[in-house]
C-alpha positions in Angstrom: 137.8 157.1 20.8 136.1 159.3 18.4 133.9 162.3 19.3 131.2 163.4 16.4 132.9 167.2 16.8 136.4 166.2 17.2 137.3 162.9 15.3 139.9 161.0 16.3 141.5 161.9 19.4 143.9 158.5 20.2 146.9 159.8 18.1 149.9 160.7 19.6 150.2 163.4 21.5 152.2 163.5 24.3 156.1 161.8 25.3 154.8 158.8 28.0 151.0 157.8 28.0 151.0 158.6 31.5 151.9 162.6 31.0 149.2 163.4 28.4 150.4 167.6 29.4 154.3 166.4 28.9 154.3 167.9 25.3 157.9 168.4 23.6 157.8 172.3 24.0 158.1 171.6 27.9 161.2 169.7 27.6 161.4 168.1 31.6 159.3 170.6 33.0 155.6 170.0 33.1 153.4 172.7 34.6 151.3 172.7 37.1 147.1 171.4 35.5 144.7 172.9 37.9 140.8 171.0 36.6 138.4 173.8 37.4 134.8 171.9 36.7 134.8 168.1 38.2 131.6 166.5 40.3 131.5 163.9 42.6 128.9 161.6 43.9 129.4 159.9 47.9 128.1 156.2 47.6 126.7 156.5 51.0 123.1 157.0 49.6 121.3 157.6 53.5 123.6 160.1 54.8 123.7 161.4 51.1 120.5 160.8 49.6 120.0 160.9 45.5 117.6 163.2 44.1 118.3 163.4 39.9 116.5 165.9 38.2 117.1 164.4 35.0 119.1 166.6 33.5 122.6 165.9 32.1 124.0 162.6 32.1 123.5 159.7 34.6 127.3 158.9 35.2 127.0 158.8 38.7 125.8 155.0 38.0 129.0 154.2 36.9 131.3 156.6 38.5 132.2 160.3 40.7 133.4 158.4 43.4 136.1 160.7 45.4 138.6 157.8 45.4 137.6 157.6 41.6 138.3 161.3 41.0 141.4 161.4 43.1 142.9 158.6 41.4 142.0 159.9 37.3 143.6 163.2 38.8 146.8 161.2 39.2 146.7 159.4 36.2 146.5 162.0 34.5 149.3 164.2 36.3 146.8 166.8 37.2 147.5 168.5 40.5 144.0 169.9 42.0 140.7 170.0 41.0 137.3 172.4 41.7 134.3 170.2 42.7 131.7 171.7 41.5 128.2 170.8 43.4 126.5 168.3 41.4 123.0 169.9 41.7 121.3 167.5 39.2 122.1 164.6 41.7 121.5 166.3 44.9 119.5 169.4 44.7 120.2 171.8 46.7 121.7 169.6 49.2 125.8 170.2 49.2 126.9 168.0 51.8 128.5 165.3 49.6 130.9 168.1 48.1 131.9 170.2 51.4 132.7 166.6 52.9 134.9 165.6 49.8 136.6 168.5 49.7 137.2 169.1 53.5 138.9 166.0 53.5 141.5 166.7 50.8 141.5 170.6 50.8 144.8 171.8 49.9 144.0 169.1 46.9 140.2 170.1 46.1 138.3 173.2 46.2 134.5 173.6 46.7 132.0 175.4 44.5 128.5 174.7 46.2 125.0 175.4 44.4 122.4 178.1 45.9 118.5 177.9 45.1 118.3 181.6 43.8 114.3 180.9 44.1 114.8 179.8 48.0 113.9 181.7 51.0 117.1 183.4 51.9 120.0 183.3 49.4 122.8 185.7 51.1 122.1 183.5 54.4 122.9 180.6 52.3 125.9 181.5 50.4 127.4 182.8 54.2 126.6 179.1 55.7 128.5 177.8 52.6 131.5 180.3 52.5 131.5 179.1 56.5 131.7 175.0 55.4 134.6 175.9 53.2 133.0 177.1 49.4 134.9 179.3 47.8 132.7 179.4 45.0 128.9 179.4 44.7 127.4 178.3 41.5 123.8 179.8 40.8 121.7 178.5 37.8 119.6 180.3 35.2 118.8 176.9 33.4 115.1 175.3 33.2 112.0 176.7 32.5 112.1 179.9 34.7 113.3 183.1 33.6 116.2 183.6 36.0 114.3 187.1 37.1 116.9 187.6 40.2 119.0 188.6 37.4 118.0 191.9 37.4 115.3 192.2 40.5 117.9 192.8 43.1 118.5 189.4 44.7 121.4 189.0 42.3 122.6 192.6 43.1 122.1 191.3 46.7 124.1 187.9 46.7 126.7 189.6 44.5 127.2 192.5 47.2 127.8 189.7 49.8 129.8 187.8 47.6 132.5 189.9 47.6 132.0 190.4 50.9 133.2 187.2 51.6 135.7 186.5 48.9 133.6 184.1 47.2 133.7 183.4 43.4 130.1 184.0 42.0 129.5 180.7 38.9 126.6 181.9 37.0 125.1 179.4 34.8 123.6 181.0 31.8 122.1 180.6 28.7 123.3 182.9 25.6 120.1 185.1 25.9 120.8 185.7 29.9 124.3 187.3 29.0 123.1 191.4 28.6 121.5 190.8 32.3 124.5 189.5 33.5 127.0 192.1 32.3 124.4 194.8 33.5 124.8 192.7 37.0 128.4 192.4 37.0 128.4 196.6 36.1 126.7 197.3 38.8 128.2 195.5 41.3 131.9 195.4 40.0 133.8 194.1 42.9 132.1 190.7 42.8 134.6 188.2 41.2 132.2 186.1 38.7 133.2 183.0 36.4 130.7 182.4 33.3 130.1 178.3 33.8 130.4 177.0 30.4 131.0 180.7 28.6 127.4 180.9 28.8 126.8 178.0 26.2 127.1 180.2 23.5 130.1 178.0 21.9 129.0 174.4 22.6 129.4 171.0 21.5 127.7 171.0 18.0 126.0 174.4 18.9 128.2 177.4 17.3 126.1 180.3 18.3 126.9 184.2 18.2 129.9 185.0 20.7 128.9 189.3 20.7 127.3 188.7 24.0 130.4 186.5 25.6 132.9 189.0 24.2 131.1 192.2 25.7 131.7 191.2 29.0 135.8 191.4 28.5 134.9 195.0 29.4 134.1 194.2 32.9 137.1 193.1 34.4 135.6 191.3 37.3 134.3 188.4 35.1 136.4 185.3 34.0 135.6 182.0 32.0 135.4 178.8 32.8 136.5 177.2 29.3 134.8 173.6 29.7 135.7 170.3 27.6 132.4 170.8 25.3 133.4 174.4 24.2 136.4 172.9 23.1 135.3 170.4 21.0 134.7 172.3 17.6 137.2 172.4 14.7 138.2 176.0 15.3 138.8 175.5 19.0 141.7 176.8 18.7 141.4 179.8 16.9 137.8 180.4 19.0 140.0 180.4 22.4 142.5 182.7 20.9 139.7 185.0 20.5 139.2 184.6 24.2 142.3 185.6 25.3 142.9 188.2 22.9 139.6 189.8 24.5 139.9 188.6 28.2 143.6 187.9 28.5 144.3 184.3 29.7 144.5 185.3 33.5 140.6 185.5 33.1 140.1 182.5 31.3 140.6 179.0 33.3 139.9 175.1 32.0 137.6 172.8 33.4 137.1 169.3 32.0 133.5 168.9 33.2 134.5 164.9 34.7 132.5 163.0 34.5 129.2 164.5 33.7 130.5 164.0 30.0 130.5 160.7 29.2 131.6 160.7 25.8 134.7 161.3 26.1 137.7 159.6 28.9 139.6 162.1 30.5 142.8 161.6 29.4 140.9 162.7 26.1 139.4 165.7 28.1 143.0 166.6 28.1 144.0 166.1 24.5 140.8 168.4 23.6 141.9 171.3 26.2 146.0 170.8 24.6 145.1 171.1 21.4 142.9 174.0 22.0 145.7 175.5 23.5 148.2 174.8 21.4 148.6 177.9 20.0 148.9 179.9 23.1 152.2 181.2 24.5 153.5 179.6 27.7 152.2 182.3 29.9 149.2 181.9 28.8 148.9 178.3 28.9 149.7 178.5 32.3 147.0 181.0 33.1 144.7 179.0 31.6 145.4 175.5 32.8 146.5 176.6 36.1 147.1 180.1 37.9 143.5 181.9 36.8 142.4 178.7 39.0 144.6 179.0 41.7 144.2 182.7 42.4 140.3 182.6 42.4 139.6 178.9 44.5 142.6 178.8 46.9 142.2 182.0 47.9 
């Protein structure tokens, strides 16, 4: 397949079609893949019920099936996977994820979504850490100014957050990044992971990465490196400015399966290698796997 940012990705690139991380400079050793950003839809529709918002792609027609997910995973010889609460099928509602995940936990981990704009936001992230989330993802996207940002309700959930060793996911917009690193400064022992680096290097949209970079000075905040910031022609050199800034036990991949439909995930894979491919193999392990581990299977 061909992606418009990436060209051909169905050359060679790995030993056996079946071990697309089996590259040469392994030898018999693969390390362990750990997918930080998957979603998943439950086909039972009553106990689940459907509400898209519209936003993103509608591959939960086709697929995000559990079994689906499992099975891709093992195709593709990668060992766990963070299922991220697909809010643009279900809302608010996260019971889909917690039940996939409690039934394969030492496999799965569980980021759920919280309505920063609902009635009681702490209450809710402490009834998610309780059903097994150790993760909460929290969304500045849409038409509202994400105003708990900076009017204490972030401060608030952040507080708690670490509290309750749970990972905070902001998901931010390039011009939200100052009121996050003001966030994160004041309230330093919350363990945050920038969802997508804050868009700021995305699919055809290159934009200025002074924001993303000035929050390498709070060491509380990690990336979440996702297929479609990996898709320019300087991928490479753009995540080596990442871990040059962050270091690579800050930074962790997520393939973003299978809200992206352009791409199969074996391809996911190539584009994430590639990227990599300059990296030493410390760092490609960070990145692929132990940044992951450490902050979801805590």
């Amino acid at each position: 397949m061909t992606h418009p940012n990436v060209g051909d990705l169905s050359g060679p690139v790995t030993r056996a079609a079946d071990q697309p991380w089996s590259g040469s400079r392994y030898q018999d050793e693969r390390p362990m893949i750990v997918d930080a950003h998957v979603h998943v839809a439950c086909p039972d529709v009553i106990c689940y019920p459907r509400r898209p918002s519209g936003l993103g792609s509608e591959w939960w027609k086709t697929s995000g099936g559990a079994d689906q997910l499992r099975q891709t995973l093992d195709d593709n010889s990668v060992a766990r996977a963070v299922v991220v609460h697909a809010g643009g099928l279900y809302g608010y509602d996260c019971r889909c994820a917690i039940d996939v995940v409690a039934a394969d936990p030492s496999r799965l981990a569980l980021v759920a979504g919280i309505d920063m704009d609902g009635p009681e936001p702490v209450a809710n992230l402490l009834a998610l850490a309780g059903a097994g989330a150790t993760g909460v993802r929290v969304s500045g996207l849409g038409a509202e100014v994400p105003r708990w940002l900076g009017d204490g309700r972030g401060a608030s959930l952040w507080a708690a957050a670490a509290q309750a060793n749970v990972v905070v996911v902001p998901n931010l917009l390039p011009e939200n990044l100052g009121s996050l690193a003001a966030l994160c400064a004041a309230v330093p022992s919350a363990a945050v992971v920038l969802d997508h680096c804050g868009f700021v290097h995305f699919g055809s949209r290159v934009g200025n990465d002074e924001a993303l970079l000035c929050l390498a000075d709070l060491p509380g905040v990690h990336l979440k490196v996702t297929t479609n910031n990996l898709v320019g022609a300087d991928s490479a050199d753009w995540l080596g400015r990442l871990v040059a800034s962050f270091g690579a036990a800050r930074l962790c991949w997520g393939s973003d399966y299978p809200q992206l439909q352009e791409l199969s995930y074996a391809e996911m894979c190539r584009v994430a290698e590639l990227a990599a491919s300059t990296l030493s193999d410390q760092d490609r392990q960070a990145f692929f796997a132990s940044t992951s581990l450490q902050l979801w299977w805590r």
